[in-house]
C-alpha positions in Angstrom: -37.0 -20.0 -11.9 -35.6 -17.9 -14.6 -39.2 -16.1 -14.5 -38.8 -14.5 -11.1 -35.9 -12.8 -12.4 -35.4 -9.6 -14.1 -32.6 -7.8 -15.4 -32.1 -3.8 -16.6 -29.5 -1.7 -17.4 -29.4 2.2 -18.0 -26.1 3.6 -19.2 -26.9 7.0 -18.6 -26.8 6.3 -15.2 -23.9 3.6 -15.0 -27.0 1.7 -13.2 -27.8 -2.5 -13.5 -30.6 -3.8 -11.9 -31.2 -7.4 -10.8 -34.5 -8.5 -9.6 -35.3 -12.2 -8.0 -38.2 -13.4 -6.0 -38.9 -10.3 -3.7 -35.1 -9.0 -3.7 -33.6 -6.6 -6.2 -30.0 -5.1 -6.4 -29.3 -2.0 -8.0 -25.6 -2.1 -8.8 -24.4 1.3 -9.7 -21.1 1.6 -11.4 -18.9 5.0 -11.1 -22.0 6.6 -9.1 -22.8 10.3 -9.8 -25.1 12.9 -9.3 -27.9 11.7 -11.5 -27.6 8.6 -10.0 -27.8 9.8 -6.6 -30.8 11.8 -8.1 -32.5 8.2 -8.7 -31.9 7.1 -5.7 -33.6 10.0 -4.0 -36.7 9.7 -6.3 -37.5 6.1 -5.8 -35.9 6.0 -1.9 -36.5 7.5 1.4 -32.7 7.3 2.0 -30.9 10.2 4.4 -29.6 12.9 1.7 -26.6 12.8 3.6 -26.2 9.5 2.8 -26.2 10.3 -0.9 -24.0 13.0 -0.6 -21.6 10.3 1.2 -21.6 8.0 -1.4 -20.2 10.6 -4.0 -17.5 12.1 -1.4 -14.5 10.5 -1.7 -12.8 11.2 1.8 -15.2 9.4 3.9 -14.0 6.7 6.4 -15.9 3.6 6.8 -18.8 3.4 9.0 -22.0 1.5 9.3 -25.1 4.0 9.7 -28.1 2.4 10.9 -32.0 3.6 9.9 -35.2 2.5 10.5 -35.9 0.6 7.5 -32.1 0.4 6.1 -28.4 0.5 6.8 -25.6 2.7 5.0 -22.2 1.3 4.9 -19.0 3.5 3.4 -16.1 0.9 3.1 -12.7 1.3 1.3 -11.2 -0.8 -1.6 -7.4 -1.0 -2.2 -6.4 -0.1 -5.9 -2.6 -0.4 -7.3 -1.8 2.5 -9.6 0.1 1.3 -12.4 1.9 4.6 -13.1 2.8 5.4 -10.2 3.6 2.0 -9.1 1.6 2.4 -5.6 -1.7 1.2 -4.4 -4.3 4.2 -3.3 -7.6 3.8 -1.5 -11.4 4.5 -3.3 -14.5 4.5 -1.4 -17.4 2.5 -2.4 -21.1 2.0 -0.7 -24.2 0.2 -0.1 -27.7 0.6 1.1 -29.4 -2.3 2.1 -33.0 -2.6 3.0 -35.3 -5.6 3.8 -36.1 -6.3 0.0 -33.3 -4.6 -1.8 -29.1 -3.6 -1.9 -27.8 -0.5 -3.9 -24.0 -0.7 -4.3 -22.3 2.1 -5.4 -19.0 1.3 -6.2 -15.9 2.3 -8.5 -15.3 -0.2 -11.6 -11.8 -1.8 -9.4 -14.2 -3.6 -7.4 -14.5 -6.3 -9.8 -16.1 -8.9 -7.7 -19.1 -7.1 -7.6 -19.5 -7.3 -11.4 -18.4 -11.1 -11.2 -21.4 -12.1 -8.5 -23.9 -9.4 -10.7 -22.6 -11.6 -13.9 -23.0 -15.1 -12.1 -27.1 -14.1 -10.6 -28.1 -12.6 -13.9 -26.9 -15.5 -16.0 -27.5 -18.4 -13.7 -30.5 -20.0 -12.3 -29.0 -21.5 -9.8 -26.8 -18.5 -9.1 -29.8 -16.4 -7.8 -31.0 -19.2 -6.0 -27.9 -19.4 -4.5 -27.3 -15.8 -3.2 -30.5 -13.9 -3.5 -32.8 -16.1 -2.1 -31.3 -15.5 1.6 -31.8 -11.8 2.0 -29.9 -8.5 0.8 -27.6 -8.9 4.2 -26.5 -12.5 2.5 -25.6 -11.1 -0.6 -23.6 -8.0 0.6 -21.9 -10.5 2.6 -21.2 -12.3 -0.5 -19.5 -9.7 -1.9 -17.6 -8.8 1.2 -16.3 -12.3 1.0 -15.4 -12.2 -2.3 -13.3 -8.7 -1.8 -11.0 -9.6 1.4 -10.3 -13.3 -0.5 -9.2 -11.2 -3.7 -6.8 -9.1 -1.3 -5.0 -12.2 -0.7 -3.7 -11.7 -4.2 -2.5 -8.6 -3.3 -0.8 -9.4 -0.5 1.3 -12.3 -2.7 2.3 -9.0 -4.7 3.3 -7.6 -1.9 5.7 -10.6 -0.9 7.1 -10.7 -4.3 8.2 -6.9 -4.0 9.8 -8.1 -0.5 12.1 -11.1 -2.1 12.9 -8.4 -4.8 14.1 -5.8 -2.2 15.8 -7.9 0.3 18.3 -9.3 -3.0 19.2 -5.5 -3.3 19.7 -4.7 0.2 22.5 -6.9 0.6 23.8 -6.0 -2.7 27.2 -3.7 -1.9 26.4 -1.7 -4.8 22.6 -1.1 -5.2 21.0 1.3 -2.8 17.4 0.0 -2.3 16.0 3.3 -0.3 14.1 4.4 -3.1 12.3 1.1 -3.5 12.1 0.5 -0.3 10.4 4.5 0.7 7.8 2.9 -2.6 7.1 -0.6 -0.7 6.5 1.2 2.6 3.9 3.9 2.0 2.1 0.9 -0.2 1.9 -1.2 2.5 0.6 1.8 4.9 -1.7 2.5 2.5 -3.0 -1.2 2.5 -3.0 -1.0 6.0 -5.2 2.3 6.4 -7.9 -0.1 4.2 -8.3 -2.5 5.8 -7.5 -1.9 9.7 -11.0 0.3 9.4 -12.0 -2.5 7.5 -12.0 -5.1 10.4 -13.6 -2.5 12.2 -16.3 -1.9 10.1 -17.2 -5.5 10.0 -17.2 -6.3 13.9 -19.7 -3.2 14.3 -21.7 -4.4 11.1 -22.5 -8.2 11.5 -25.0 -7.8 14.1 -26.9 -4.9 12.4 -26.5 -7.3 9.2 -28.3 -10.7 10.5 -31.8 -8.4 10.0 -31.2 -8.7 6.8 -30.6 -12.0 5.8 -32.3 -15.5 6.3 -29.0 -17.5 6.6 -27.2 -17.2 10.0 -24.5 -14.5 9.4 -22.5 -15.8 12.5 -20.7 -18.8 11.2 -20.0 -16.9 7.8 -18.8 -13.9 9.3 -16.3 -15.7 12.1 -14.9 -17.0 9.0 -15.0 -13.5 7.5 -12.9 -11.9 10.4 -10.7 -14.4 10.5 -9.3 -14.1 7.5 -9.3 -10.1 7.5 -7.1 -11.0 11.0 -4.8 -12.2 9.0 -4.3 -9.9 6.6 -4.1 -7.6 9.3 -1.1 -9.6 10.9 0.8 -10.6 7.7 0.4 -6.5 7.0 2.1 -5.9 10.4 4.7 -8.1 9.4 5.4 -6.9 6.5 5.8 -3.7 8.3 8.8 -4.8 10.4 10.5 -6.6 7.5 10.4 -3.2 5.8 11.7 -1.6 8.8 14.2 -4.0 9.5 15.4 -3.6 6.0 15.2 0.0 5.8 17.8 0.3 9.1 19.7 -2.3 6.9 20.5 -0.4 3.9 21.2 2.7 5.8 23.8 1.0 7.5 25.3 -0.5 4.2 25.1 2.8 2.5 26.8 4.4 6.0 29.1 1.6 5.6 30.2 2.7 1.7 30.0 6.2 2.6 32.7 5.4 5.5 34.5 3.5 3.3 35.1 6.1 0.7 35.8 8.1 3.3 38.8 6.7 4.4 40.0 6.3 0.9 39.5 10.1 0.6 41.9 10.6 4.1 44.8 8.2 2.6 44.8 9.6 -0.4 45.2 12.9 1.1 47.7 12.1 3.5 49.9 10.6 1.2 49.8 13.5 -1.4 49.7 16.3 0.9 53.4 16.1 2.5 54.3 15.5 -1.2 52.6 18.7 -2.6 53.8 20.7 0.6 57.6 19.6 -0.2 57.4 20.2 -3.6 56.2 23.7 -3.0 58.8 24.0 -0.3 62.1 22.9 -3.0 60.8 24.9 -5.7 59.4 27.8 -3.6 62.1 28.7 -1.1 65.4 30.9 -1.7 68.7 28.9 -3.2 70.4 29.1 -0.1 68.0 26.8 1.5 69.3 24.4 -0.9 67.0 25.0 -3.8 67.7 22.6 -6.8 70.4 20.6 -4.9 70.0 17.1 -4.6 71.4 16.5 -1.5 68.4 18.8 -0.2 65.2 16.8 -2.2 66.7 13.7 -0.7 66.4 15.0 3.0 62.8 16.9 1.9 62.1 13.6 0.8 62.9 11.7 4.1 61.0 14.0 5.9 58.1 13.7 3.7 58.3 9.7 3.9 58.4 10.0 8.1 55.8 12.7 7.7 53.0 10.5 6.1 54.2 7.8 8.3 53.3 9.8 11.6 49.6 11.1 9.6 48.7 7.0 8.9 49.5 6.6 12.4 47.3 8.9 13.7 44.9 8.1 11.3 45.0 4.3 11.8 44.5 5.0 16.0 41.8 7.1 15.0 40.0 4.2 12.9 39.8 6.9 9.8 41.9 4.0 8.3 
């Protein structure tokens, strides 16, 4: 078996090649212009199309040709400086006897399944000998099981966050402004994901020699549910969110009324003892028949400013 294979690799061109029986993928890593450039010398691909796969703002789709289909899909990368996952683009041509994948290093499943066909016989029988559309779906496969993984991150960051939330004294809307745009950014992955895949499985099953149906139901079903536990992570964050504004509404308030009583108690005093020093002798200045009556007044004085304060709820 190990005869009808046949491996290559040009660094120049970030490019690996894998050949078996009649099918060869081309796995280019990082693609770029010269690359595209080789593609467009040995392929009658759309030039568009290569100018797709180097663009990094495409959405996915699933462009269909005579002899091939162009897919554009999205990967979900976590950026470890700034502590939030983005979105890169990566791409495949597939054709009856060949798949081009052009894809950024993070998608490391593709370099696991290239590793497994080019040092395993059984390997390439296993994936290669049903058709390029079999093996792309391999790799799909392998890519939305991997996000599980993410999504357990995801959870982790949740348990972390909801322990601060109801924590008097930590203010969790920093983290919790992080955790949200992550998850919309997992979200605007893989909803066009799900889409992507319903409009490509029936384009794909030209492609391949094993029935794509049974593989693919499995396929949606667990990008379904990554879909669901993402919408639910979604309201968690919301839900927490209102919470901590109404704990830090709560403190604020709180202080607050500290602030008021305070005031109230010290303002009669500083207006009296302005008033004793202040005003003329023959108002009693200095006497202390006159601080005891400044002082009575003071005492009923904060007593009528708590009252109001307390039927006002300030206290």
């Amino acid at each position: 078996m190990a005869m009808l294979s046949k491996t290559s690799k040009d660094n120049q061109l970030n490019l690996k090649t894998l050949s078996y029986k009649d099918l060869t993928w081309i796995d280019i890593i990082q693609p770029n212009r010269e690359a595209t450039k080789f593609l467009a010398d040995n392929y009658d691909f759309n030039q568009l199309d290569l100018e797709d796969a180097l663009s990094p703002q495409q959405v996915s789709k699933v462009e269909v040709y005579e002899n091939y289909i162009f897919i554009v899909m999205q990967i979900s990368v976590y950026d470890k400086v700034e502590k939030l996952s983005t979105k890169k683009q990566w791409s495949a041509f597939v054709g009856v006897n060949f798949l081009i994948t052009l894809r950024p290093a993070e998608l490391k499943v593709a370099d696991e399944l290239f590793g497994e066909c080019d040092s395993r016989d059984e390997s390439r029988e296993q994936y290669m000998s049903q058709g390029s559309g079999y093996l792309l779906y391999q790799i799909l496969d392998r890519a939305i099981d991997r996000y599980f993984k993410v999504l357990d991150k995801i959870y982790s960051k949740i348990e972390d966050i909801e322990d601060s939330v109801f924590k008097e004294n930590i203010e969790a809307i920093s983290q919790l402004t992080n955790l949200r745009r992550d998850i919309i950014n997992q979200r605007q992955v893989m909803l066009p994901t799900r889409t992507t895949l319903v409009e490509l499985e029936p384009k794909l099953k030209h492609f391949s020699n094993a029935n794509l149906d049974l593989y693919f139901s499995d396929l949606m079903d667990h990008v379904n549910k990554i879909c669901t536990i993402l919408d639910e992570y979604t309201e968690v964050i919301e839900v927490f969110k209102d919470l901590d504004y109404l704990q830090s509404s709560y403190l604020a308030n709180r202080t607050t009324r500290a602030l008021t009583m305070i005031m109230a108690i010290f303002l009669p005093i500083l207006v009296i003892t302005a008033i004793y020093y202040i005003l003329p002798q023959e108002l009693g200045k200095g006497s202390f028949e006159s601080f005891i009556a400044l002082s009575v007044f003071a005492v009923i004085l904060v007593g009528i400013i708590l009252l109001f304060l307390r039927r006002r709820h300030l206290i």
